[in-house]
C-alpha positions as CSV (number, residue, x, y, z in Angstrom):
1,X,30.3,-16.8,-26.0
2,X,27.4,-18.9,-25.1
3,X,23.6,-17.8,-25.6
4,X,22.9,-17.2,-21.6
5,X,26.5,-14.9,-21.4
6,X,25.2,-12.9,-24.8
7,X,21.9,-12.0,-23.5
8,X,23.5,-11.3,-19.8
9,X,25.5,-9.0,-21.7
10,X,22.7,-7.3,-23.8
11,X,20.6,-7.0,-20.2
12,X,23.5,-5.1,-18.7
13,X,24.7,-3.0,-21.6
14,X,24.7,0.8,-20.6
15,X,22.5,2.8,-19.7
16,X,20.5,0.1,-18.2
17,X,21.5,-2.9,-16.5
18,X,17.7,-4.1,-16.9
19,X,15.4,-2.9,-19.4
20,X,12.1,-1.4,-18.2
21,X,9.2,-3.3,-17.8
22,X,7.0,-5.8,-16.1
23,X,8.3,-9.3,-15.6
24,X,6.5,-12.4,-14.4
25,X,6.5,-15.1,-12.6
26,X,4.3,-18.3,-12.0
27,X,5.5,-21.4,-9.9
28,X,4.8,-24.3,-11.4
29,X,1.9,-26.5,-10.1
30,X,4.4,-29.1,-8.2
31,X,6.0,-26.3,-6.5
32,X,5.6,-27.0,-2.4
33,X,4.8,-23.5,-2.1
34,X,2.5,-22.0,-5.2
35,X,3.6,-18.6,-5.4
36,X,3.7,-16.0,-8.4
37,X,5.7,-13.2,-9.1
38,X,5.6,-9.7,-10.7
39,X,8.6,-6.9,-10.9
40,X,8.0,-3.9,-12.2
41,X,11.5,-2.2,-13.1
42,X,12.0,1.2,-13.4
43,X,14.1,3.9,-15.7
44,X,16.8,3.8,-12.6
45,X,17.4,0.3,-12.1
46,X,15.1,0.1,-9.1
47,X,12.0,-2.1,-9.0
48,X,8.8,-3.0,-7.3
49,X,8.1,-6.6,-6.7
50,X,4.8,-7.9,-5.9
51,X,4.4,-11.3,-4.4
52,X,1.2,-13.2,-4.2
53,X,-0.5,-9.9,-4.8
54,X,0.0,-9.9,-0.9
55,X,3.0,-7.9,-0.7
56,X,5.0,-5.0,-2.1
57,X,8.6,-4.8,-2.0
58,X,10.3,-1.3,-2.9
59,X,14.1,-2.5,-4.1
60,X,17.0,-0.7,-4.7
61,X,18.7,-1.4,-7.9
62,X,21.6,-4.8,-6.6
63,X,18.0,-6.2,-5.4
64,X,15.9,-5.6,-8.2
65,X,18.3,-7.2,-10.2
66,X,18.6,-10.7,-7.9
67,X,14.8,-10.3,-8.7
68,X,15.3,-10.5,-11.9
69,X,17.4,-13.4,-11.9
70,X,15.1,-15.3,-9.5
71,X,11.8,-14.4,-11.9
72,X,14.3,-15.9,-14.6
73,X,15.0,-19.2,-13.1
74,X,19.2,-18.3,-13.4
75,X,20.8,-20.6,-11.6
76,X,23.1,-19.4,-8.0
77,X,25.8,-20.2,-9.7
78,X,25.8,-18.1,-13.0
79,X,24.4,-15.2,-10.3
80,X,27.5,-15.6,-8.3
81,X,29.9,-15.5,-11.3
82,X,27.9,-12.6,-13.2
83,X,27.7,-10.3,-10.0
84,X,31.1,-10.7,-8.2
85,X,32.7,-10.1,-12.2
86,X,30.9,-7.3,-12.8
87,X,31.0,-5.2,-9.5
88,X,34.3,-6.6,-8.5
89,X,33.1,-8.4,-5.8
90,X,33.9,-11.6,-3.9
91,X,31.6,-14.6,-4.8
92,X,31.7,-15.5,-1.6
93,X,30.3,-12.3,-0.2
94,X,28.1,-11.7,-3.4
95,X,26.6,-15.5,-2.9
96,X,25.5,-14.8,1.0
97,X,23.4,-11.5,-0.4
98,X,21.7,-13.5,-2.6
99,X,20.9,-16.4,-0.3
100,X,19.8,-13.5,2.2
101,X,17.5,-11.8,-0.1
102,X,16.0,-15.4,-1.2
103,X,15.4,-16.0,2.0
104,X,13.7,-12.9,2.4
105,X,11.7,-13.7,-0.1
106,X,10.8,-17.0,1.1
107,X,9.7,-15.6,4.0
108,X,6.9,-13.0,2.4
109,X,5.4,-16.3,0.6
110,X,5.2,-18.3,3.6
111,X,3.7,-15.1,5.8
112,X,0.9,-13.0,3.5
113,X,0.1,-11.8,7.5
114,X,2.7,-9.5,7.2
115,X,2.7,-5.5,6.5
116,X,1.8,-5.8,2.6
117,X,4.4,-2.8,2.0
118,X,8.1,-3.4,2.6
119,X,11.2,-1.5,2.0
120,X,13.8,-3.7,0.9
121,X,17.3,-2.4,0.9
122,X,15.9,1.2,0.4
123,X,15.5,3.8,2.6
124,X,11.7,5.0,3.4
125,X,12.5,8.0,1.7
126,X,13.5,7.2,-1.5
127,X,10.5,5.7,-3.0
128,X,9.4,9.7,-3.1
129,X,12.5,10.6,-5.3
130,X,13.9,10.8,-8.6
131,X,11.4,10.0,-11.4
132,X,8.7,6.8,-11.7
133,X,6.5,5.1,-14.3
134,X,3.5,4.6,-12.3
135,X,2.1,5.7,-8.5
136,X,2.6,2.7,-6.3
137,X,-0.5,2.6,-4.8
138,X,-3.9,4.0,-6.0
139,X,-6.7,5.1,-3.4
140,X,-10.3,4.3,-4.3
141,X,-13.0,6.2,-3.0
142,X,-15.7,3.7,-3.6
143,X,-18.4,5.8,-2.1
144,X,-18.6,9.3,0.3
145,X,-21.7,8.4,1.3
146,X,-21.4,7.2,5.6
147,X,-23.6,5.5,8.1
148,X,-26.7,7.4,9.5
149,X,-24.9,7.9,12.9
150,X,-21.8,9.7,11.5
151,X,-20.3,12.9,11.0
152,X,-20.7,13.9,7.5
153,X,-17.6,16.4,7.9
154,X,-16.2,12.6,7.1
155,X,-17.0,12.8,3.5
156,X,-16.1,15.7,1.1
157,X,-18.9,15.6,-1.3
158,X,-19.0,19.2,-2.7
159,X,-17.5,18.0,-6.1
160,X,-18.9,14.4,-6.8
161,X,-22.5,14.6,-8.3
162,X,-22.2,10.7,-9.4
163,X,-21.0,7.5,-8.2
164,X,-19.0,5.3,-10.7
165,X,-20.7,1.5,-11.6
166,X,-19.3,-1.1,-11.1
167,X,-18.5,-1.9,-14.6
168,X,-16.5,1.7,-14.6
169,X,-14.8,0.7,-11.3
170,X,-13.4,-2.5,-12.9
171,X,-12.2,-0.6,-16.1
172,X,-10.6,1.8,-13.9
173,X,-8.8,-1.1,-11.7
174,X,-7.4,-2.9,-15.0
175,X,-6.3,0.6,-16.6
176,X,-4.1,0.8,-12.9
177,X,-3.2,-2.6,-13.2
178,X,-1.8,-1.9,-17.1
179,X,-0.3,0.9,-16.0
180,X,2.1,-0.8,-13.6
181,X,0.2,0.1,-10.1
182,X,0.6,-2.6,-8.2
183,X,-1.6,-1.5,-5.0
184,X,-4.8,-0.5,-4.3
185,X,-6.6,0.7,-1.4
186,X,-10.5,0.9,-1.4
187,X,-11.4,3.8,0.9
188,X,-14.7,6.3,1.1
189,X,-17.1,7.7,3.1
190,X,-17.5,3.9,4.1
191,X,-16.5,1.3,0.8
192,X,-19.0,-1.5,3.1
193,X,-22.3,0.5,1.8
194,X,-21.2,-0.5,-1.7
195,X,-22.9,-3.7,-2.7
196,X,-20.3,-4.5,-4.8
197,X,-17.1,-4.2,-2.7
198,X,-16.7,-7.8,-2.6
199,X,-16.9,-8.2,-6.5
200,X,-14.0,-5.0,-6.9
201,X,-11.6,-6.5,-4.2
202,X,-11.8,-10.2,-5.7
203,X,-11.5,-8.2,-9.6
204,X,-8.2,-6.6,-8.3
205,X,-7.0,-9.7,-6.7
206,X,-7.3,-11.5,-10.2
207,X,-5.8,-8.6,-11.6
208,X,-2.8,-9.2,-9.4
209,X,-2.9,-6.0,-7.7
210,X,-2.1,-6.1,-3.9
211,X,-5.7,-4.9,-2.0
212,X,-6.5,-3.1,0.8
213,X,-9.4,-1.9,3.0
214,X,-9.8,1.3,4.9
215,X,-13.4,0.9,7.0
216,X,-14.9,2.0,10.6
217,X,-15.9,-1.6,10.7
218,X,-19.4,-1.6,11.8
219,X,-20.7,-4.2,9.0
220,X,-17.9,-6.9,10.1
221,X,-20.1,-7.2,12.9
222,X,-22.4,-9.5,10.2
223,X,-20.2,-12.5,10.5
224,X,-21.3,-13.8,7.0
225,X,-20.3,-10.3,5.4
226,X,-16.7,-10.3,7.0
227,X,-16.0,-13.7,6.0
228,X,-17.2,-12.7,2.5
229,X,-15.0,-9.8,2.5
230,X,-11.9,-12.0,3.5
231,X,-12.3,-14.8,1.4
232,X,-11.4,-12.2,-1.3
233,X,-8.2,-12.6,-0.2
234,X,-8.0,-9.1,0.9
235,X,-4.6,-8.3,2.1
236,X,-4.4,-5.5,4.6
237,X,-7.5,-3.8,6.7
238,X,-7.6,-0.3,8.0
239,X,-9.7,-0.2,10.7
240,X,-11.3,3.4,11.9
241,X,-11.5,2.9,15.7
242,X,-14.7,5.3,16.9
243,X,-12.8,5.2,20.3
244,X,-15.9,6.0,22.7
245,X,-18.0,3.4,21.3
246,X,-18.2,0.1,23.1
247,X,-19.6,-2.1,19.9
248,X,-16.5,-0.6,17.7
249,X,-14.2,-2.1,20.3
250,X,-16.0,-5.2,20.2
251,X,-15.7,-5.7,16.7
252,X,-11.8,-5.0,16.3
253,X,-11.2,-7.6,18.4
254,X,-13.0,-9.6,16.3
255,X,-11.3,-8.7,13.2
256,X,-7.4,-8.5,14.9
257,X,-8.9,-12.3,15.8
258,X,-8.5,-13.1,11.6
259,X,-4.9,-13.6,10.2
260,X,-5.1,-10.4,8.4
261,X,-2.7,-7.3,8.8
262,X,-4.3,-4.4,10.6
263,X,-3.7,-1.0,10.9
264,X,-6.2,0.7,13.4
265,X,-6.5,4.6,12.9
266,X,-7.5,6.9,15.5
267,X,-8.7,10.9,14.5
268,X,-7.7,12.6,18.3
269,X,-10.6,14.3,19.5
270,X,-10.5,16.6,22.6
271,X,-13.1,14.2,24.8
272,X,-10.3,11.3,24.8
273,X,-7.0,12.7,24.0
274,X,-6.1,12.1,27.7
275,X,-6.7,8.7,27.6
276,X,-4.5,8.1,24.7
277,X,-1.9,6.4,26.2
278,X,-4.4,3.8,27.4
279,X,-6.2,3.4,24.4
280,X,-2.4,2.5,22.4
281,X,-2.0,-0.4,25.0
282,X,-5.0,-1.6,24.9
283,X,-4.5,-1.7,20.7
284,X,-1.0,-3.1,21.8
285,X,-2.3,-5.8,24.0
286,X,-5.3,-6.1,21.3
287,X,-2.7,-7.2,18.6
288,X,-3.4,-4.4,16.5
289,X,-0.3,-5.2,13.7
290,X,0.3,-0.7,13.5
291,X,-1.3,2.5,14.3
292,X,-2.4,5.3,12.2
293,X,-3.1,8.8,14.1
294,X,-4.3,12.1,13.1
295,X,-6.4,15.1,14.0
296,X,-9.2,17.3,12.8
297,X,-7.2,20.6,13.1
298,X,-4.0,20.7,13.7
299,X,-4.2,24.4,14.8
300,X,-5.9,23.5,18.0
301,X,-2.5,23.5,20.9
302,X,-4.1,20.8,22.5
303,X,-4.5,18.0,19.5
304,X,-1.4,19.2,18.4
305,X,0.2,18.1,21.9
306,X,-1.7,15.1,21.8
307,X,-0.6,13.7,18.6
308,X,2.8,14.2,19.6
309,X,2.7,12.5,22.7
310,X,0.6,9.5,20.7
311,X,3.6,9.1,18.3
312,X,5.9,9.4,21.3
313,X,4.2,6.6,23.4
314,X,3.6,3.8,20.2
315,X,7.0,3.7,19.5
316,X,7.4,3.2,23.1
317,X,5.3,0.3,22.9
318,X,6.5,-0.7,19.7
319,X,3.0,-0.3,18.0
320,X,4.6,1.0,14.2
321,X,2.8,3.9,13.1
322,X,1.6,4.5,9.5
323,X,1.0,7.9,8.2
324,X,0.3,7.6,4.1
325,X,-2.8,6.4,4.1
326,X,-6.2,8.1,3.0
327,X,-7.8,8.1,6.3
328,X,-9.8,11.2,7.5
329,X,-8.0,14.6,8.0
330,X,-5.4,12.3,6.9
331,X,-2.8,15.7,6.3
332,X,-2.8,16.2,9.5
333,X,-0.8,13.0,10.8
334,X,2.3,12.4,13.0
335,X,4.7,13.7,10.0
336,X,2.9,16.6,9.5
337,X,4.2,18.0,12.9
338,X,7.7,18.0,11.0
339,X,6.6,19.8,7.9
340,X,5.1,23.2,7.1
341,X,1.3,23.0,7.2
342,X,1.0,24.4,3.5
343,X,3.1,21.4,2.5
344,X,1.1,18.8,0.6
345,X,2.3,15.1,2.2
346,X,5.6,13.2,0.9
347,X,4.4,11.1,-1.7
348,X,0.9,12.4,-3.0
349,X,0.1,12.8,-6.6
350,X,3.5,10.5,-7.1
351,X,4.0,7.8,-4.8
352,X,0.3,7.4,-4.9
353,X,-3.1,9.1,-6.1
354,X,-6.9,9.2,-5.4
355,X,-9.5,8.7,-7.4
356,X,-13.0,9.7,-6.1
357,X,-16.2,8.3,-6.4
358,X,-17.1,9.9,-10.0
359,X,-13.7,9.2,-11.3
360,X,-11.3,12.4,-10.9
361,X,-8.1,11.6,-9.8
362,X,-6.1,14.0,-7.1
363,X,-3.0,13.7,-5.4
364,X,-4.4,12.7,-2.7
365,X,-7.7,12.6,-0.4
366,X,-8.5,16.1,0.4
367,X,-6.5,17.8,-2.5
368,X,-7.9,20.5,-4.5
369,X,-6.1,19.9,-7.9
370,X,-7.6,17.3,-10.3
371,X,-5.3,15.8,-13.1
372,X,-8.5,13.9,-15.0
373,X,-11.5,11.7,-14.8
374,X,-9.4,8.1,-14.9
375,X,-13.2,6.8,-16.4
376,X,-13.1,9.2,-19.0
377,X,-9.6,9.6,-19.8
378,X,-6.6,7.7,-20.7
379,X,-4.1,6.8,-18.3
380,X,-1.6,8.3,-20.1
381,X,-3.6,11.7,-19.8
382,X,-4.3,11.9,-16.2
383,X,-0.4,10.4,-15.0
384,X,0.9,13.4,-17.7
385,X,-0.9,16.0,-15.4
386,X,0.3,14.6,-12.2
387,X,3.8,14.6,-13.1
């Protein structure tokens, strides 16, 4: 048996066909398209690939092994004849999967526009089962401190007495990034008042981590400041529409005007929720790339009704919602109308965690239970709390 059969055969001994870990990728510097790879493969067979640090792809176990292959430069051939041998299944059939799923992949290299989470051959659900080595996306709360003019309900404060330095930011991004998570959202108060922002997002994109944004905006209107933000190569932009001012209108349109995804959110207020429905075209006609809803109390009949109807009339429009993301009252979203109120959301404290300004981690913004102080303790600590 040749060397490349004997090591295909130690990878797919029992009880796993890969062995877990991170595996890399770097195209070579003639490559047409310069691209780098990372896979992250779990206990289960299933992986997380991150391309570019622009994109996340959650794949079942068949796809996180073609990933495998492709990160190992195996040749179609050898995939054909290892696959279709092993799961009894015709080459020719096994050899059009894998030229789809190349494809695929092709395709999130060429367009770092796109949605910078994707679910592969995996249903939206699973990510949230069965056990994992690492959250997939960890939520920064740079700062709770807002603008003059907003409502300081916006930031919960009670427990932070201290914001982290930057220094301590960047130790906490590389622990993430040794950890395994590949994603990492910088959220607040408002993450523009920190001087620094534009120094943590370029540190996470030489990390390799995938980067987002979650902001009402208002600084973007300092053309020299937005530019500096995305010449980070920032990947994704969550933009807090304030939907009864004028200048936050005007500066959307100036962002959705940047090849950047955006996700605009919208907290439902009483003095708008009938205009709704013309607010969502308007995002739609905008070119707002998905929609984020929620509401300040979900007990009032009203908002309830209202965010109903919102979720109701965006998919009508085909504006995608999104729902997992730390955004204000963010428990109180579109899914939250099919769950129990005292349940905590799918995915916190697992698929994803939140680490406030001073350091403690939670499941998520707004939760009450603190695993550990990711500044002060090992990552290994504060992921054994959380699962």
């Amino acid at each position: 048996m040749n060397t490349f059969y004997a090591r295909l055969k130690n990878l797919f001994s029992p009880p796993s066909l890969i062995a877990p870990g991170v595996y890399h990728y770097q195209a070579p510097a003639s490559a047409d398209e310069p691209y780098r790879m990372h896979l992250r493969v779990e206990e289960d067979g299933r992986g997380l690939l991150i391309i570019n640090a622009a994109t996340v792809l959650h794949l079942n176990q068949t796809a996180t092994e073609y990933a495998f292959y492709l990160i190992q430069g195996i040749s179609d051939q050898d995939v054909v004849r290892e696959v279709s041998n092993r799961y009894s299944t015709g080459p020719d059939q096994v050899k059009k999967d894998y030229q789809e799923f190349k494809k695929k992949i092709q395709t999130m290299i060429e367009r770092p526009d796109l949605d910078p989470v994707h679910y592969l051959d995996l249903d939206r659900k699973s990510p949230y089962a069965g056990a994992i080595s690492a959250p997939y996306r960890m939520d920064c709360a740079l700062t709770y401190r807002l603008p003059e003019e907003s409502n300081p309900d916006l930031a919960p404060t009670r427990r932070v007495d201290r914001e982290l330095t930057t220094s301590e930011w960047k130790t906490i991004l590389d622990k993430a990034w040794k950890a395994g998570i590949p994603h990492v959202a910088f959220t607040g108060g408002e993450p523009t008042l920190r001087e620094d922002l534009v120094e943590l997002i370029n540190h996470a994109e030489e990390n390799g981590q995938v980067t987002g944004l979650l902001s009402d905006g208002f600084r973007f209107a300092d053309q020299a400041f937005f530019q500096e933000v995305l010449l980070t190569g920032l990947d994704h932009l969550m933009f807090v529409l304030t939907p009864l001012r004028e200048d936050s209108w005007a500066v959307l349109q100036r962002v959705l005007d940047e090849d950047i995804h955006t996700t605009v959110h919208i907290t439902i207020h009483k003095e708008f929720a009938k205009h709704l429905d013309d607010m969502l075209s308007k995002l739609k006609d905008m070119g707002a790339n998905a929609l984020s809803l929620s509401v300040r109390s979900p007990q009032d009949p009203t908002l309830k009704k209202a965010l109903g109807n919102a979720r109701s009339f965006a998919a009508e429009i085909g504006l995608p919602l999104k729902w997992d993301l730390p955004v204000p009252y963010s428990v109180h979203n579109p899914v939250s109308l099919e769950i129990k109120a005292e349940e905590t959301p799918r995915g916190a404290g697992k698929a994803w965690i939140y680490v406030e300004p001073d350091g403690d981690v939670l499941p998520t913004q707004g939760g009450e239970q603190i695993y550990g102080n990711l500044w002060e303790d090992t990552w290994e600590a504060v992921w054994s709390k959380a699962t």
